[in-house]
DOVEXSE-460189 format. One record per atom (N, C-alpha, C): x, y, z; atom name; residue in one letter; chain. Coordinates in Angstrom, 3 decimals. Example, Ala and Ser with C-alpha at 12.3 -4.5 7.8 and 13.67 -1.06 7.14 Angstrom:
2
+----------+----------+----------+------+------+-------+
!       px !       py !       pz ! name ! resn ! chain !
+----------+----------+----------+------+------+-------+
!   13.190 !   -5.690 !    7.800 !    N !    A !     A !
!   12.300 !   -4.500 !    7.800 !   CA !    A !     A !
!   13.200 !   -3.300 !    7.800 !    C !    A !     A !
!   12.850 !   -2.250 !    7.080 !    N !    S !     A !
!   13.670 !   -1.060 !    7.140 !   CA !    S !     A !
!   12.900 !    0.030 !    7.870 !    C !    S !     A !
+----------+----------+----------+------+------+-------+
REM end
This chain:
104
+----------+----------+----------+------+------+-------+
!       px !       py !       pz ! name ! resn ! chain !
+----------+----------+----------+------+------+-------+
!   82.999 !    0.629 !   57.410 !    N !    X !     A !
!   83.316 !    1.408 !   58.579 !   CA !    X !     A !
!   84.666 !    2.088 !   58.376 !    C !    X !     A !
!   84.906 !    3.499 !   58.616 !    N !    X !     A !
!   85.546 !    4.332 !   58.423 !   CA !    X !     A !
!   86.934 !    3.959 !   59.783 !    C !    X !     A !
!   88.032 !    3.533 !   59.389 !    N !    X !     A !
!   89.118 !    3.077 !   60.529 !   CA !    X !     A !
!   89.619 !    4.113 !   60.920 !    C !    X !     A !
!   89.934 !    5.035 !   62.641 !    N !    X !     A !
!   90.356 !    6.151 !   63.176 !   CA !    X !     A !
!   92.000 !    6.224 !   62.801 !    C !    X !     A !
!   92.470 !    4.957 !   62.434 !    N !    X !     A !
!   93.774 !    4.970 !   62.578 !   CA !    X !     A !
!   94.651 !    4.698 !   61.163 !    C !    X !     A !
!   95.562 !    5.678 !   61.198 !    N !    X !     A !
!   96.305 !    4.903 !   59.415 !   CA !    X !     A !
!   96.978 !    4.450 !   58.881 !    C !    X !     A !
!   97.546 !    4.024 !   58.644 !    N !    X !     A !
!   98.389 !    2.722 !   58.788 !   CA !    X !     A !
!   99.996 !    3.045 !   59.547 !    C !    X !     A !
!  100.223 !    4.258 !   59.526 !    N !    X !     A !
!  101.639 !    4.244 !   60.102 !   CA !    X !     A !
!  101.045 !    4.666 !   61.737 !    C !    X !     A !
!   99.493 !    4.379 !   62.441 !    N !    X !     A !
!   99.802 !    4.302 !   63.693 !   CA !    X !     A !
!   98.827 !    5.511 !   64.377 !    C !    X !     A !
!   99.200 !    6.868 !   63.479 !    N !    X !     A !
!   98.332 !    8.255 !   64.150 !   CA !    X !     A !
!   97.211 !    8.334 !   63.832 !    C !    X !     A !
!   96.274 !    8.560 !   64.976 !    N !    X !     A !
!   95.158 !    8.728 !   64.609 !   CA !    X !     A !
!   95.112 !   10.079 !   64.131 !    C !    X !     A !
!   93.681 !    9.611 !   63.127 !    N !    X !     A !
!   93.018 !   10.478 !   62.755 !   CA !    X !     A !
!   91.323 !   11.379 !   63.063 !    C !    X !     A !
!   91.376 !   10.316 !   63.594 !    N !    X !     A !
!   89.382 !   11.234 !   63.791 !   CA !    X !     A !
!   89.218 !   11.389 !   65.455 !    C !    X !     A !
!   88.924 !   12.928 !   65.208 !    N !    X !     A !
!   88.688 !   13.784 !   66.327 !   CA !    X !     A !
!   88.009 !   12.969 !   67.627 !    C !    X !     A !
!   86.780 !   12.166 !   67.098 !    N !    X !     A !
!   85.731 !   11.433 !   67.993 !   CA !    X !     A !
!   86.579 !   10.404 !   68.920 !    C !    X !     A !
!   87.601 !    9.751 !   67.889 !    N !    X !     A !
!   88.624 !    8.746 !   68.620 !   CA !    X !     A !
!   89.592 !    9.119 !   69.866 !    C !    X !     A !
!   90.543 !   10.130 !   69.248 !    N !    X !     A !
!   90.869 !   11.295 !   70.038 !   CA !    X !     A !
!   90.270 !   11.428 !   71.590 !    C !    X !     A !
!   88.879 !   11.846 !   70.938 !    N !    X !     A !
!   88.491 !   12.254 !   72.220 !   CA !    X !     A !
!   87.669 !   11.313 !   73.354 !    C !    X !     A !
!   87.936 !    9.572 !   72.742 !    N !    X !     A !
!   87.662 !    8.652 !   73.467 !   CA !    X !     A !
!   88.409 !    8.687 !   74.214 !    C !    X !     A !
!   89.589 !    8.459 !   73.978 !    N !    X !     A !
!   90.842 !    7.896 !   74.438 !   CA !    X !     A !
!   90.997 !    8.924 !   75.661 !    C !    X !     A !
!   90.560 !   10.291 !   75.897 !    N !    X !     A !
!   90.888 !   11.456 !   76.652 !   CA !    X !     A !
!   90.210 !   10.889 !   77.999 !    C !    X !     A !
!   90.910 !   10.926 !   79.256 !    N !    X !     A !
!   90.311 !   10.848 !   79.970 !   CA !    X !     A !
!   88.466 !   11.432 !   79.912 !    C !    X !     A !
!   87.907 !   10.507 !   81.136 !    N !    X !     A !
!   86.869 !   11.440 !   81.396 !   CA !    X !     A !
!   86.647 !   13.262 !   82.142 !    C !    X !     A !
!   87.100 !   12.983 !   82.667 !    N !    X !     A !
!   87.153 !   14.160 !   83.571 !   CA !    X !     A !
!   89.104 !   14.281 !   83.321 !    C !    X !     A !
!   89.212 !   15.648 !   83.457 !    N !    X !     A !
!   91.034 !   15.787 !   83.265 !   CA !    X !     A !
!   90.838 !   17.192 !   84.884 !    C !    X !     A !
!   91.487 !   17.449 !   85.416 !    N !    X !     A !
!   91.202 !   18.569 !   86.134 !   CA !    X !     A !
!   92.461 !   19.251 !   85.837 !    C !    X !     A !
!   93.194 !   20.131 !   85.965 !    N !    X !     A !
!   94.348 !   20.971 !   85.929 !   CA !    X !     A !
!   94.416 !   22.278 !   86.952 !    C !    X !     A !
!   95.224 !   22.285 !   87.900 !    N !    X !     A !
!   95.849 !   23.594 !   88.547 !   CA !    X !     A !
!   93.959 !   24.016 !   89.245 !    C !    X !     A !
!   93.448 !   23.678 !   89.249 !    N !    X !     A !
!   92.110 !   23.905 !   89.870 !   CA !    X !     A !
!   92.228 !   24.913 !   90.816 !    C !    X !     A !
!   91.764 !   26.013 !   91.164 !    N !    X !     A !
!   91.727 !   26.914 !   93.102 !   CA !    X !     A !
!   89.903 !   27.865 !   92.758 !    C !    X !     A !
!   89.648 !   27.222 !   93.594 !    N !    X !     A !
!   88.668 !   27.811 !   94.061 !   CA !    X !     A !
!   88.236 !   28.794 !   95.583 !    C !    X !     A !
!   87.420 !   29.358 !   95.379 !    N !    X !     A !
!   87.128 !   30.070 !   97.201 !   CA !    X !     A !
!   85.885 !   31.015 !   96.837 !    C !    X !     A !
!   85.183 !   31.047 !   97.578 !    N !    X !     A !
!   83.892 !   32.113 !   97.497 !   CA !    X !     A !
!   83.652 !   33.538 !   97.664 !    C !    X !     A !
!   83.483 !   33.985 !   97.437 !    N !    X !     A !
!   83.682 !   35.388 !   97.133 !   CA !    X !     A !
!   82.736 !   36.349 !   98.632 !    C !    X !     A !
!   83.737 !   37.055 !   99.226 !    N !    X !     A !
!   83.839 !   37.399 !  100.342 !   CA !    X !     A !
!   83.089 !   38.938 !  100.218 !    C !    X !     A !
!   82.536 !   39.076 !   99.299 !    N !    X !     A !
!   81.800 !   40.552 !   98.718 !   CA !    X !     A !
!   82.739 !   41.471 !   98.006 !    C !    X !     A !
!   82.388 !   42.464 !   97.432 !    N !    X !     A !
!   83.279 !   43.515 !   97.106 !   CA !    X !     A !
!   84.450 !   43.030 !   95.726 !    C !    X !     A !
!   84.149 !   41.817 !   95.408 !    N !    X !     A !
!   85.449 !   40.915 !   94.246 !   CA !    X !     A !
!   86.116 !   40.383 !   94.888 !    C !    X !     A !
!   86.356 !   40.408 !   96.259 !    N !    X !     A !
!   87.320 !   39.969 !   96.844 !   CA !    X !     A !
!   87.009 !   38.236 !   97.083 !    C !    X !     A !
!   87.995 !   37.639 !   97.076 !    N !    X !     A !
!   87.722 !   35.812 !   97.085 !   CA !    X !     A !
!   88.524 !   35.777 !   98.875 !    C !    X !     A !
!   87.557 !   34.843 !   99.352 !    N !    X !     A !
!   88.175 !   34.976 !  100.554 !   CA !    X !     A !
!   89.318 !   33.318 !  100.814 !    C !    X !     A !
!   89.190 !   32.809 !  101.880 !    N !    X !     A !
!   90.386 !   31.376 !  101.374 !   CA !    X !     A !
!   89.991 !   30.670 !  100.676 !    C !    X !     A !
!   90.799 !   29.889 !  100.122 !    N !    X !     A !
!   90.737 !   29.067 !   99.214 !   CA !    X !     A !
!   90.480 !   27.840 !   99.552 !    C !    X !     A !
!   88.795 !   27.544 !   99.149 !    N !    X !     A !
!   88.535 !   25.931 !   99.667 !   CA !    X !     A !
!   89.206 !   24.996 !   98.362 !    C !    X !     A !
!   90.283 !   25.263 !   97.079 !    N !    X !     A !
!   90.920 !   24.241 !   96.599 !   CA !    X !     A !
!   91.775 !   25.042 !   96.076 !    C !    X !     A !
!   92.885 !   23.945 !   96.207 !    N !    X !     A !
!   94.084 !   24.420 !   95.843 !   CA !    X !     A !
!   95.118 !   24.075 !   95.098 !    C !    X !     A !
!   95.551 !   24.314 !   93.602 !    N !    X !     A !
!   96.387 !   23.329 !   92.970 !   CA !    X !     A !
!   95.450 !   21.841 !   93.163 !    C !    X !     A !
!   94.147 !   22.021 !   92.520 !    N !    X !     A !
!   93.869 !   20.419 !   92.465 !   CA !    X !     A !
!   94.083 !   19.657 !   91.144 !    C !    X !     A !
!   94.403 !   18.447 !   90.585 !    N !    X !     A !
!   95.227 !   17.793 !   89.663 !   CA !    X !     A !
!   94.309 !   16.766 !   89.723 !    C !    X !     A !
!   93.037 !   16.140 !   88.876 !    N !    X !     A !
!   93.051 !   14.550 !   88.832 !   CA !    X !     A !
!   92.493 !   14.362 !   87.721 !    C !    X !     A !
!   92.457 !   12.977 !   87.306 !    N !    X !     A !
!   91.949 !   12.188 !   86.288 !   CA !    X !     A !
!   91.220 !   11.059 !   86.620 !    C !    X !     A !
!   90.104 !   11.341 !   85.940 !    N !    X !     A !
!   89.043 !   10.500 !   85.961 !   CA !    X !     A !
!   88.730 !    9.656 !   84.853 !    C !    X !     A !
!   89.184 !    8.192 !   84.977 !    N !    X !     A !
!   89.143 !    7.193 !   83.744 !   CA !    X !     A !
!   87.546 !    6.920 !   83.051 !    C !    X !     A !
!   87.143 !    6.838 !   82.205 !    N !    X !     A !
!   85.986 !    6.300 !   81.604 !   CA !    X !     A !
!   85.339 !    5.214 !   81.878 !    C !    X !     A !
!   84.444 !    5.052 !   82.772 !    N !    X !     A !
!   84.177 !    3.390 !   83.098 !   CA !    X !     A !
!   84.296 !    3.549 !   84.691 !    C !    X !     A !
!   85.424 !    4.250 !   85.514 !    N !    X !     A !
!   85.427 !    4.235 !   86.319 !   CA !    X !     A !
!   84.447 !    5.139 !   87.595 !    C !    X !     A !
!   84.966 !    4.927 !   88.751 !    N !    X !     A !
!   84.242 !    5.363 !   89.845 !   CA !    X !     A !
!   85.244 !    6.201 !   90.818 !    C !    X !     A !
!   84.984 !    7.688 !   91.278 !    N !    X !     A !
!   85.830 !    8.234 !   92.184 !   CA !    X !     A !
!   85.300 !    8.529 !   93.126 !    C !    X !     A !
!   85.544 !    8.291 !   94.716 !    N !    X !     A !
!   85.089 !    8.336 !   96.043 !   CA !    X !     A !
!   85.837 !   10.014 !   96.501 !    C !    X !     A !
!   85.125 !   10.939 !   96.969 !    N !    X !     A !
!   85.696 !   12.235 !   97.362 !   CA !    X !     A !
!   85.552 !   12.285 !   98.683 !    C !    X !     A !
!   86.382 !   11.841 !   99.402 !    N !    X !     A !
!   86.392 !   12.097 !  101.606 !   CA !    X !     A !
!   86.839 !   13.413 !  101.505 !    C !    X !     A !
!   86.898 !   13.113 !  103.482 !    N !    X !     A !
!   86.973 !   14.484 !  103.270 !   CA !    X !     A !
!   86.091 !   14.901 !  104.610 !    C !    X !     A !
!   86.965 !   15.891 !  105.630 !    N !    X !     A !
!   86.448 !   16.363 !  106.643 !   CA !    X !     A !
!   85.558 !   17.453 !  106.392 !    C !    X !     A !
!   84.630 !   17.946 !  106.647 !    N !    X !     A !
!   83.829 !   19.280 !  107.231 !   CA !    X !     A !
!   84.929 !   20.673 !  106.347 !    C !    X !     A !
!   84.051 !   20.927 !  105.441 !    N !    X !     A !
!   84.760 !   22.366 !  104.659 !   CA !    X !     A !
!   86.073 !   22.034 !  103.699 !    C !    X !     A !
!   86.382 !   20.610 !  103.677 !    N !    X !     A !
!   87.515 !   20.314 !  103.065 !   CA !    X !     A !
!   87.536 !   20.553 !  101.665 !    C !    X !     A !
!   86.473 !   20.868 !  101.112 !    N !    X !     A !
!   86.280 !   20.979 !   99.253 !   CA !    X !     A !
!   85.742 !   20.506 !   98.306 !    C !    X !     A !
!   84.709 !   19.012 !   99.063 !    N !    X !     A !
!   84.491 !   18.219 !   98.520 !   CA !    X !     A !
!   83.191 !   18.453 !   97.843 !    C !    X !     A !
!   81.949 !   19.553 !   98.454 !    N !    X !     A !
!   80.997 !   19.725 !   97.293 !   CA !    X !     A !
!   81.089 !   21.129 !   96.689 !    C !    X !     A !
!   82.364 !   21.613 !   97.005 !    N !    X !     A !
!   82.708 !   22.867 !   96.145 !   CA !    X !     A !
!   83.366 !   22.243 !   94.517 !    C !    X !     A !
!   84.252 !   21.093 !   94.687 !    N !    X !     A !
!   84.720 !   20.300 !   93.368 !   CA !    X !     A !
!   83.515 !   19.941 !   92.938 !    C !    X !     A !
!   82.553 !   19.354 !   93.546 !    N !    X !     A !
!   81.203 !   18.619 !   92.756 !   CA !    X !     A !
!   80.715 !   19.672 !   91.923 !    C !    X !     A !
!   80.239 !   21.182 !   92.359 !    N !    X !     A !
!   80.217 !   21.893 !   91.918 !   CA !    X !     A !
!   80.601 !   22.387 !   91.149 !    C !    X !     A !
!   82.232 !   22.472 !   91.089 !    N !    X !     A !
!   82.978 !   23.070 !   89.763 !   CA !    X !     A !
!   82.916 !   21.861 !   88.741 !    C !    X !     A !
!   83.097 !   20.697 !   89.015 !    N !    X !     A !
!   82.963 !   19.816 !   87.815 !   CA !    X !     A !
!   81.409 !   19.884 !   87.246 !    C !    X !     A !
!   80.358 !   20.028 !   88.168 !    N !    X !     A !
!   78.887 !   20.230 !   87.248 !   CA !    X !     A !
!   78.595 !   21.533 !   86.852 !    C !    X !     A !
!   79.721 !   22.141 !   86.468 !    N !    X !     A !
!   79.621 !   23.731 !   86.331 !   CA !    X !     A !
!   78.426 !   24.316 !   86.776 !    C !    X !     A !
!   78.531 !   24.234 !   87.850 !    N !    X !     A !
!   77.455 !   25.330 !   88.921 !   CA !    X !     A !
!   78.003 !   25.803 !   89.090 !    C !    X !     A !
!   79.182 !   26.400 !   89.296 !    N !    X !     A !
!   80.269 !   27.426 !   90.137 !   CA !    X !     A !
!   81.254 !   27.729 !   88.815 !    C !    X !     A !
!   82.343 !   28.888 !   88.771 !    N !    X !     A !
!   83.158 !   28.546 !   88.194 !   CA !    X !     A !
!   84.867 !   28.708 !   89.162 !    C !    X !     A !
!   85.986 !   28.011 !   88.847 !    N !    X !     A !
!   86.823 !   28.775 !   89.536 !   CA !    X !     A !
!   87.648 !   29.871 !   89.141 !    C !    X !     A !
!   88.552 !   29.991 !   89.850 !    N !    X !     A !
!   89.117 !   31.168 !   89.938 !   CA !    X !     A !
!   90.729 !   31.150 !   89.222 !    C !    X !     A !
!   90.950 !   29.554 !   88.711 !    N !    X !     A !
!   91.844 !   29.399 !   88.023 !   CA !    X !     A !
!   92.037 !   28.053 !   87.831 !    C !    X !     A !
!   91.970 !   27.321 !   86.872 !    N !    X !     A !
!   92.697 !   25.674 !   86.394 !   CA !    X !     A !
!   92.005 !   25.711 !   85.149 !    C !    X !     A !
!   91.563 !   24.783 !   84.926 !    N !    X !     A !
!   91.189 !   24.098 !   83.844 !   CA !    X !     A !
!   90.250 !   22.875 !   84.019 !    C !    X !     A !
!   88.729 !   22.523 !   83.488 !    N !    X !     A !
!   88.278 !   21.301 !   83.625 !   CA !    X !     A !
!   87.892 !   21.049 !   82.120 !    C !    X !     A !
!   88.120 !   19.274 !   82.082 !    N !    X !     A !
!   88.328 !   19.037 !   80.402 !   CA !    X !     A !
!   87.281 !   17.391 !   80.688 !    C !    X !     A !
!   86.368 !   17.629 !   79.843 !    N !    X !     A !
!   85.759 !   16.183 !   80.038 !   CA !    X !     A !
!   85.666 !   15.710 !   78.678 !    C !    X !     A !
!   86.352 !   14.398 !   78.392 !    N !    X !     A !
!   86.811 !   13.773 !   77.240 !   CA !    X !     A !
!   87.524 !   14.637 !   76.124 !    C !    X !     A !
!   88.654 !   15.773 !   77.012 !    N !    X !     A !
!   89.294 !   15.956 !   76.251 !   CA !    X !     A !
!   88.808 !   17.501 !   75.219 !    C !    X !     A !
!   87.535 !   18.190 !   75.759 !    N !    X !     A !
!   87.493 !   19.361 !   75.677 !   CA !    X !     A !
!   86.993 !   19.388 !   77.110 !    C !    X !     A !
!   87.130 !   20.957 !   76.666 !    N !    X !     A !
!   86.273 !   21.889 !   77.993 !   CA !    X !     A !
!   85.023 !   21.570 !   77.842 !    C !    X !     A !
!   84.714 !   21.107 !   79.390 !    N !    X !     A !
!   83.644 !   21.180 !   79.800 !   CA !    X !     A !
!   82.088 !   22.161 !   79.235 !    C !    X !     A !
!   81.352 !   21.402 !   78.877 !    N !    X !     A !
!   80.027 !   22.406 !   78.765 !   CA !    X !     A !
!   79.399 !   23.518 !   79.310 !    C !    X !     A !
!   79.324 !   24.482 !   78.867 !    N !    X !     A !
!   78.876 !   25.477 !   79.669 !   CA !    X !     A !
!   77.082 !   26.225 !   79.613 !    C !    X !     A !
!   76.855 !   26.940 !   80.018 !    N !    X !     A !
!   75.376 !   27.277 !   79.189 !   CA !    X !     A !
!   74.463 !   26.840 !   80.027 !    C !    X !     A !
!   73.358 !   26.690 !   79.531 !    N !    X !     A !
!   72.173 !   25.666 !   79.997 !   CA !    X !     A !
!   72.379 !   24.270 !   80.991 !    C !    X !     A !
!   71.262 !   24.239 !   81.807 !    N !    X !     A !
!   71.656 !   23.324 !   82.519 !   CA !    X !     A !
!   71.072 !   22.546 !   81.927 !    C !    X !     A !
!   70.341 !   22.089 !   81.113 !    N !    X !     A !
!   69.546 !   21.124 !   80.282 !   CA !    X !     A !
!   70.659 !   20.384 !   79.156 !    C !    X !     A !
!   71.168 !   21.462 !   78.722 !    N !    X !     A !
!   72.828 !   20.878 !   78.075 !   CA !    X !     A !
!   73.983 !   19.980 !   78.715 !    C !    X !     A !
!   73.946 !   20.525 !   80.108 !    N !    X !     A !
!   75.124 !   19.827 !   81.198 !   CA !    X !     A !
!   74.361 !   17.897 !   81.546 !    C !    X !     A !
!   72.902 !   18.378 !   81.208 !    N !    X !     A !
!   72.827 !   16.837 !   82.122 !   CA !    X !     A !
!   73.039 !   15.479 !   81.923 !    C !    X !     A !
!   73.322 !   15.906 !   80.814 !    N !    X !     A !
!   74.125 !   14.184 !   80.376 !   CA !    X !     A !
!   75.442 !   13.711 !   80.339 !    C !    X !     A !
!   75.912 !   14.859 !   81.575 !    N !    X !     A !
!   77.311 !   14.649 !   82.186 !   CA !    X !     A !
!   77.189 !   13.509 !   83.121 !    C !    X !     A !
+----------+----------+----------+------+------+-------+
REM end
C-alpha cells in the first residue's frame, strides 16, 4: 500500500488531500432570483460561510423565505449563484448532468 504521507510530514496524494477537505466548504455565497430583464431582485443569501464535516449532519431552520431551500438548491446545483464559491471535498462542486450530481 502506497503511504499519502512522507516522511518529513507533507502529504502527497491528491485523493488524501481531498479527504481531509471538508465535505461541503461554502464561501461568500449571495443568491436572489431573477426579477426578469437580468435583473436579480433581493437577495434570499447573503455572505453565506459554512462547513460541512464528513460523517456529519446539518439541520437548516429558518422562517418562511429565509433561504433555506434556495441553499439546498445551490448546494445540489439546481440553481447557480450570483457569487461565492461551493467546494465539496475540496473541489468544485459537480456540474453537468443530473445523473452525475447524484451521488452527492
Amino acid at each position: 500500500m502506497r503511504s499519502p504521507l512522507r516522511q518529513d510530514g507533507q502529504v502527497t496524494c491528491e485523493e488524501t488531500r481531498s479527504r481531509l477537505a471538508p465535505a461541503y466548504e461554502v464561501c461568500g455565497l449571495e443568491f436572489g432570483y431573477d426579477q426578469g430583464r437580468g435583473r436579480i431582485g433581493r437577495l434570499v443569501l447573503q455572505d453565506v460561510a459554512l462547513q460541512v464535516e464528513s460523517g456529519t449532519m446539518l439541520g437548516i431552520v429558518g422562517p418562511n423565505g429565509s433561504g433555506k431551500t434556495s441553499l439546498l438548491r445551490l448546494l445540489a446545483k439546481l440553481a447557480v449563484p450570483q457569487q461565492g464559491t461551493i467546494r465539496l471535498f475540496g473541489r468544485h462542486s459537480p456540474s453537468g448532468r443530473r445523473r452525475r450530481r447524484r451521488g452527492i
